[in-house]
N, C-alpha and C positions, 0 to 999 in steps of 0.2 A: 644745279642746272644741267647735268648732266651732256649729252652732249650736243646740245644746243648752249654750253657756257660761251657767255659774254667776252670778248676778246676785243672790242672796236669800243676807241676812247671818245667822250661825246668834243663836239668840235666849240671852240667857247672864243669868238671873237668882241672884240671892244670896236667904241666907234666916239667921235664927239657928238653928243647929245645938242644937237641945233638944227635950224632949219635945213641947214642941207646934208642931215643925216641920211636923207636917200642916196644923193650923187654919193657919197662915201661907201656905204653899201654897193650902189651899181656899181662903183669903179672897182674895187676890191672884193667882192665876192659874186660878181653879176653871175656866173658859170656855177656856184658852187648852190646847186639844187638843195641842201638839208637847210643853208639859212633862206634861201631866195623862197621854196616852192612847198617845202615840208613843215608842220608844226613845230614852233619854237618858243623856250620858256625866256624870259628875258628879264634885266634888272635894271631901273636906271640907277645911277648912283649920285648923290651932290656931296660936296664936303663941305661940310657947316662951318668947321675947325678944324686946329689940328686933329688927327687921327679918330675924330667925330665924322659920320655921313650920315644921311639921309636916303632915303631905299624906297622905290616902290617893285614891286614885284606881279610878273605876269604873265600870261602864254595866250598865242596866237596864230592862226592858222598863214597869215600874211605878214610879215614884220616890217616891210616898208608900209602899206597901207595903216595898220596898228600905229607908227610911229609918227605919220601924218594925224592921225584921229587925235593922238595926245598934243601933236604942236598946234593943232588948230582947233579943233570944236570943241574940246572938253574943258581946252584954259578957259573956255567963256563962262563957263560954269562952277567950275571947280578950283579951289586959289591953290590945292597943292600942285597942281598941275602949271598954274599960271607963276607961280616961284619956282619950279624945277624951268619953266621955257625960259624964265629970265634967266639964270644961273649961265655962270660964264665958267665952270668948273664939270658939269654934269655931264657925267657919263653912260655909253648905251651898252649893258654888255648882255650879248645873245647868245644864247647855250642850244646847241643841236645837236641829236644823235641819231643815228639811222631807223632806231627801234621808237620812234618818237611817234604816237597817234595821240587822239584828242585826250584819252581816259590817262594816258601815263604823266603828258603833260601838266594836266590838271594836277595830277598827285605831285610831282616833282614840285611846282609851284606851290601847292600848300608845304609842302615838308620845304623847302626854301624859306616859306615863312616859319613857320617853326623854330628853324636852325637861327632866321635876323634879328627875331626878338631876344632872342637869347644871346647876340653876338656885343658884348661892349662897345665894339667900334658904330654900330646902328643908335640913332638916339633916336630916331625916326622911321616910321616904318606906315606909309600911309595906304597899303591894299591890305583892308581888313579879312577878305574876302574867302571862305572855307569851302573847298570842293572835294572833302575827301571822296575816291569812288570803290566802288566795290570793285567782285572781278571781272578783267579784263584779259586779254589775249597773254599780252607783255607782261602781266603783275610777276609774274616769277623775276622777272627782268629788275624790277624796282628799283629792292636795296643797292645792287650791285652798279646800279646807272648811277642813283641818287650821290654814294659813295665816290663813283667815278666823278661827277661832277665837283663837289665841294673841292676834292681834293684838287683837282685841276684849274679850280677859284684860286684856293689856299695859294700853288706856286704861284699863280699869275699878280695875284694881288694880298700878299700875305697880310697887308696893313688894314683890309678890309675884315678877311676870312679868316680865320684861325683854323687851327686844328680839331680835327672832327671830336675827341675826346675835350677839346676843350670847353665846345659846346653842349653837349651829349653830358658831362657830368655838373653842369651848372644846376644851382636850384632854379631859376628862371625858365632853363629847358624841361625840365621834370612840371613843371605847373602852366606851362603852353597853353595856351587857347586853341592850339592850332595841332594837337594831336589827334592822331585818329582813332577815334574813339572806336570802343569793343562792342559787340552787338547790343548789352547790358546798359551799357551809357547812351548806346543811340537810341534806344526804347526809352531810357528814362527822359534824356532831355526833350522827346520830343512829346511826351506825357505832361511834362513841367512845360512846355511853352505855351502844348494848350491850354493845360490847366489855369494858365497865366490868364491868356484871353478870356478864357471864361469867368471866373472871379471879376475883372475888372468891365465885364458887358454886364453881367447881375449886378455890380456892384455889391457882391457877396461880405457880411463881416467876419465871416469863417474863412480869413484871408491865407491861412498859413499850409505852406507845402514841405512836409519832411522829405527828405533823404535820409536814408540809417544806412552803417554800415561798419564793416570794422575797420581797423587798421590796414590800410594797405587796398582798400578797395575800389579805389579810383574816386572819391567825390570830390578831392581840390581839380584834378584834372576835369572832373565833368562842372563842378561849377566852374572853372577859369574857360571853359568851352560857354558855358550859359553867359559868359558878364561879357564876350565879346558878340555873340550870335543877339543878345535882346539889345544892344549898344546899337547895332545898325537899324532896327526901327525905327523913323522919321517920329517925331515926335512922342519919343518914349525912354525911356532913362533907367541903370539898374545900376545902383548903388552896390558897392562890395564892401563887407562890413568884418572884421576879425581884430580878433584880442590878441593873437601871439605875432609879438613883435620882428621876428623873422621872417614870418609870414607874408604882414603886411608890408615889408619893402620890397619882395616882389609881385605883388598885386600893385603897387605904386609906382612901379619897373615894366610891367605890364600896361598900365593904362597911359601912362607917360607915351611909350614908342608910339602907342596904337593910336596915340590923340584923342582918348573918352575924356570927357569933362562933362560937370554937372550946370546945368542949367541952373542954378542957385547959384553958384559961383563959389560953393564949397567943395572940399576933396570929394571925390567918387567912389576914392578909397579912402577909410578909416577905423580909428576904432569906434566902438559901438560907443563908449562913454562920450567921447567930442562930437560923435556923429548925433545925438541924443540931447546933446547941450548946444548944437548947432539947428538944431530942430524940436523944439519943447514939444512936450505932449498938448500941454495947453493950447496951443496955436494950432495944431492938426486937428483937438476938437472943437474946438468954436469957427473956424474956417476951412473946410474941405480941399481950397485949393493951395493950404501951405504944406496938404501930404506930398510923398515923392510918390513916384509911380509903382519902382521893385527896390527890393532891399534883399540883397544877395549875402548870406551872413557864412561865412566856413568857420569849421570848426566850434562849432554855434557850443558846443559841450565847455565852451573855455564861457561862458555870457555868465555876466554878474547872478547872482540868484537871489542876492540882499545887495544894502547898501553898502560901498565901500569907497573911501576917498572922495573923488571930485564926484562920484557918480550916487545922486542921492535919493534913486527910486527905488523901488522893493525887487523888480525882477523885468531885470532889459530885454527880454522875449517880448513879455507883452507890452512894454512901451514903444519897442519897435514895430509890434502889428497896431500900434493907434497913430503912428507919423506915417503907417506905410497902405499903398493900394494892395500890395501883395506881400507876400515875408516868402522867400523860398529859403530854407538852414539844413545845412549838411551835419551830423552830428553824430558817436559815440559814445553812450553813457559808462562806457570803459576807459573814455579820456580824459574823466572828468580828475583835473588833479587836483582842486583846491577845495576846501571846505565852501570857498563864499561862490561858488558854481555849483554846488552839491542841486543835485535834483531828487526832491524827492518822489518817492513810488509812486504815491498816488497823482502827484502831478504829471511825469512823465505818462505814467497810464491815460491817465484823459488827455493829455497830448496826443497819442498816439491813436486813440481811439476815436478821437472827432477827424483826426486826418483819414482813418479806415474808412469811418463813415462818411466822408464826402469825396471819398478816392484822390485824395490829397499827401500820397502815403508810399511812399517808392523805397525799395531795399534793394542795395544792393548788395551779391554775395559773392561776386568773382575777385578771389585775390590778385590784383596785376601788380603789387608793387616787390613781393618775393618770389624766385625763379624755384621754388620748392615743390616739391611733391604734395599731395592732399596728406601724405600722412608725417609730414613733418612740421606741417600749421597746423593740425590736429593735435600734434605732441604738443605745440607751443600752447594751444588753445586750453587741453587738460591742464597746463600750471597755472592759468590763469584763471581761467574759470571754476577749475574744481581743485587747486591744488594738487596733484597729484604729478607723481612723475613717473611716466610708462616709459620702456622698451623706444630708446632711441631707433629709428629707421634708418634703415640705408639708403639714400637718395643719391643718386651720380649727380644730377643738377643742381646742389645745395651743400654748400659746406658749414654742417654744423659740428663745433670740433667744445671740448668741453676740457679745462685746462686746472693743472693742478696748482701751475704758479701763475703768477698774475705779470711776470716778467716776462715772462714767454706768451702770452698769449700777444702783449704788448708787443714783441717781435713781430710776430702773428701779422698783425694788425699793419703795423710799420711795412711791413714787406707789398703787401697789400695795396697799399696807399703809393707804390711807385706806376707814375702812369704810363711808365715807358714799355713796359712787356704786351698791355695788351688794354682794349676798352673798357676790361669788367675788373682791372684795376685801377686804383688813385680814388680819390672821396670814402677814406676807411678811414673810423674813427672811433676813440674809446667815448664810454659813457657808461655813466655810473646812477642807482639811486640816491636818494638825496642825502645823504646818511654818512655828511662830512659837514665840516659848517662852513658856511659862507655868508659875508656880506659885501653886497654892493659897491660900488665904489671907494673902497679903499682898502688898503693893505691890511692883512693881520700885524698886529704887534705882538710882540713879547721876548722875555727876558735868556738871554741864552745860556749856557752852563760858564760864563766869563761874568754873569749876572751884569751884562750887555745887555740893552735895552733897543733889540732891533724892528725891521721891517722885513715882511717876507708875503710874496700871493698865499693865498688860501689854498690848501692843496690839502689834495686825495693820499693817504698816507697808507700803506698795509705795511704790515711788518718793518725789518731796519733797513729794508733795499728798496722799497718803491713809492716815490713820491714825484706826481704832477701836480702843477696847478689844474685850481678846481675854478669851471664856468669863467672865459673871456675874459682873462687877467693878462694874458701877453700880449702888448699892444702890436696890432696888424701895420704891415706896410702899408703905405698911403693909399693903393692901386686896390686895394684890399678892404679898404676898410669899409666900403659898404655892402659890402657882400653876407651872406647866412656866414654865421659860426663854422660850421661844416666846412664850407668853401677858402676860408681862408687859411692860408700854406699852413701859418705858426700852428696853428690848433689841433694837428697832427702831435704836438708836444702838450697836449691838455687833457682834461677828462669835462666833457659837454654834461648836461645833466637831462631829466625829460623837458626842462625851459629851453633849454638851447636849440634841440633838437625834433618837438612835438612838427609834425606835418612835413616832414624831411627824410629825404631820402640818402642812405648811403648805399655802398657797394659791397663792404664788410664792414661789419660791426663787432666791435669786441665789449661786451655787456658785465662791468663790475655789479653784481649783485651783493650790495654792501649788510650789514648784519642785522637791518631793519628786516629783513626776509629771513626765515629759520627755516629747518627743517624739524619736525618733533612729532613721536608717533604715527610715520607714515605719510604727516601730512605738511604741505607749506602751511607755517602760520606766519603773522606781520605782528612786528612789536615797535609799535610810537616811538619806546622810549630811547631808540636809537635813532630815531630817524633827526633831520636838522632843519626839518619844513615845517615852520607856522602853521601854516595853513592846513598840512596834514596832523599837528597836535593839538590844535584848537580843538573844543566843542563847538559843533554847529548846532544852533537853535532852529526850533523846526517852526514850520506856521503855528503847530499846536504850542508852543513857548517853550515845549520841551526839550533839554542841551542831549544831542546825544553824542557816540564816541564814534563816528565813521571812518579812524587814520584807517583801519584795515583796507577798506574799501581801496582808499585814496591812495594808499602804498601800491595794492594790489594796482593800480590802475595805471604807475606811475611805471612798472614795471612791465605789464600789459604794450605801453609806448615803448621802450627801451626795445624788448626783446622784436618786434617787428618793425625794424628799423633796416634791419640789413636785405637789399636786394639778392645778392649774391651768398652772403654767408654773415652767417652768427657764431662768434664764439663766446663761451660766458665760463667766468669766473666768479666764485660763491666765495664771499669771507665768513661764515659761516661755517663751522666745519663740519657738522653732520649733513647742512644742504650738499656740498661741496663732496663730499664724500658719497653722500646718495647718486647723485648728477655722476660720478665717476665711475659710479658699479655699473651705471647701466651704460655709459658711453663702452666701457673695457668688454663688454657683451655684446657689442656689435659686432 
């Protein structure tokens, strides 16, 4: 900011939330012009429960006037309003700062919300309401207010607010509805909403709207931006629909605060499978008005493609365009990890091509979720795409470090994971390909060298010095336990796998490239018969009946997830010894 930097702390007073929240104001701040005459963002607050509240969130160019509008004409209307005026707990707190105009206000109140959804203490959170602005006079100003303010929340009311890192590395705040979106997401959603209306005025059967994109390119943020903006619609409904179970407890985290519910009186979030046996295909086509309106699917590359367990259609893509008015799916044909998701060519192709053809077909290509250079996603993109390993880059903004022991990188990692140094540490975590075994809920057995017949977690083993549990075997503290993998404390002593981990972001990532992955003649190749995923060693059957052998694919893809996983920095370890070796001639040439 040079030398116009910011030095004046914003002013943040509290008041009791009642009807004569004005005399309170007049008597105590009548003289003080930034709350009485200037633009002011403000929050009420009720406590539900213990260390539970209730929030709505707002800004205003009058705040006695603004505080009249909510104790009187809007209760008549509105029941959130009509239970915060009854509340004998609710509170009015007013945040002003000198540098406060209509555009900055706006902004600070969405990144407000932003920050509540995200805050544990918040169960509730009822101004759905998204103003991101462009620029402005003050925008230079933003971060630096925005910052000032929480933090001067945090002292005042630390049971509410937490620490700004706290919120900042949650998965919850990474999948916001209330981010501000990059020029790329605000073209595409605003493409997709028309595109919405128009489909459902034709009553068009060519209902379905891609997103493509790779790893890391904003579509959970831009759908978690589309399931709250088509949500305010008066009579209109968007289901959110996903298969990875990490996923979907904060899409369920999300629609909870923000109060979406379905008009059927079924979740609004689900997976596809329940969401499909909650809604038969049958019943959508013999009666038109038992389809839902939208059906928002992320991660659409994780959707059955055959039948499998409770789900007993051929391919939940298009069972979902015959229950739905519209299908809008965000997807990567490079995430696809399991055989019974596998897409084949020619189907993806005509996917893709009826969407071209009705301009139903949106890509996006700007990396936001890695702080890298274009030639260090470039190096990551040749391993995965062509195999091949170039000429590591020098990047000052990205730390990619390549390690000979697998103890040390784990230091690495660990050190990383403290969140006290700085914000772009803490949420650093190992992960590995699948290429250890594991099963679900219960312990390994086996006999020990006393031919003791014991119990032990499944774990990641390399040579005689290093061994984690493998995949959510140390049970979380209570406070914890509904939180992503990632986020929970113990899991810093595990190794995640791409289930753990697929649609998640960390800060560093430390990448076990297990022996399922080789090096040989120049080039990476994938071998099954190492790997400990079903689903990557099965044969899939194609429509044409034919079994064919896709784990390559399916390795390559599982790895494709792993390696862009880290915001901040990637380190990887190759069990492997010629990958491992390769990866270290070129790292020592930097």
């Amino acid at each position: 900011m040079s030398e116009n930097k910011l030095t004046d702390l914003p002013v943040i007073k509290d008041y009791i939330y009642n009807t004569d929240t004005k005399n309170q104001i007049l008597k105590y701040d009548r003289e003080n012009k930034l709350i009485t005459r200037y633009p002011t963002v403000y929050i009420v607050i009720d406590k539900i429960r213990k260390n539970k509240f209730k929030a709505y969130v707002g800004e205003t160019n009058n705040i006695i006037r603004r505080t009249e509008e909510h104790l009187k004409s809007e209760a008549e209307y509105r029941t959130d309003w009509l239970e915060l005026n009854k509340s004998n707990d609710a509170k009015l707190i007013v945040i002003a700062h000198k540098e406060f105009n209509k555009s900055l206000t706006l902004d600070i109140e969405n990144q407000l919300m932003q920050y509540l959804v995200s805050d544990d203490a918040i169960v509730e959170l009822n101004n759905r309401r998204s103003n991101d602005q462009d620029l402005y006079y003050t925008r230079e100003h933003f971060q630096d207010i925005f910052k000032s303010i929480w933090q001067g929340l945090f002292e005042k009311y630390s049971e509410i607010f937490p620490q700004i890192d706290d919120i900042t590395n949650s998965a919850i705040f990474k999948a916001s509805p209330f981010h501000k979106l990059t020029d790329e997401q605000l073209d595409a959603r605003d493409k997709i909403i028309d595109n919405i209306q128009r489909i459902k005025k034709n009553h068009k059967d060519d209902n379905l709207i891609i997103v493509q994109g790779s790893a890391g390119t904003g579509k959970t943020v831009l759908l978690s931006s589309l399931f709250a903006e088509l949500n305010k619609v008066n009579k209109q409904e968007a289901y959110m629909l996903v298969n990875h179970e990490e996923q979907l407890k904060i899409y369920k985290n999300i629609s909870s605060k923000i109060g979406l519910k379905s008009s059927f009186g079924d979740d609004i979030v689900n997976k596809p499978t329940k969401f499909l046996n909650q809604h038969p295909v049958k019943n959508a086509l013999i009666d038109a008005n038992q389809k839902v309106d939208i059906v928002l699917v992320d991660e659409a590359h994780l959707l059955l493609t055959q039948g499998y367990m409770s789900y007993k259609g051929k391919g939940q893509l298009e069972d979902i365009k015959k229950v739905a008015k519209v299908v809008v799916v965000v997807l990567d044909p490079m995430q696809v990890l399991k055989g019974n998701g596998y897409i084949e060519d020619d189907y993806f192709n005509n996917l893709i091509h009826k969407s071209l053809e009705d301009d139903n077909f949106i890509e996006l290509t700007q990396q936001n979720r890695m702080m890298a250079s274009a030639d260090t996603i470039n190096w990551i993109e040749d391993i995965v795409q062509k195999g091949v390993i170039g000429d590591i880059p020098n990047d000052d903004s990205y730390s990619l470090k390549i390690f000979d022991n697998v103890n040390e990188m784990y230091d690495e990692v660990k050190k990383h994971d403290d969140s006290i140094e700085s914000l772009t540490k803490g949420l650093s975590r190992l992960v590995a390909t699948y290429d250890w075994e594991y099963k679900s809920g219960k312990l390994r057995e086996y006999t020990n060298s006393r031919g003791e017949k014991v119990k032990d977690f499944w774990r990641v083993k390399i040579g005689d010095d290093f061994s984690l549990p493998w995949n959510r075997q140390i049970k979380p503290e209570h406070k914890y336990k509904d939180l992503s993998w990632a986020e929970q404390r113990q899991t810093i002593n595990e190794v995640g796998s791409t289930f753990t981990i697929q649609g998640f972001d960390l800060n560093y990532c430390g990448v076990i490239i297990g022996p399922s992955v080789k090096f040989r003649n120049g080039k990476i190749i994938y071998d099954s018969s190492c790997s400990f995923d079903t689903q990557v060693k099965n044969k899939r059957t194609l429509v044409n009946k034919k079994k064919v052998d896709i784990s390559s694919e399916l390795i390559r893809n599982q790895l494709n997830v792993l390696l862009k996983r880290g915001v901040h920095g990637l380190f990887i370890y190759a069990v492997d010894e010629e990958l491992r070796n390769e990866l270290l001639s070129k790292y020592n040439q930097k």
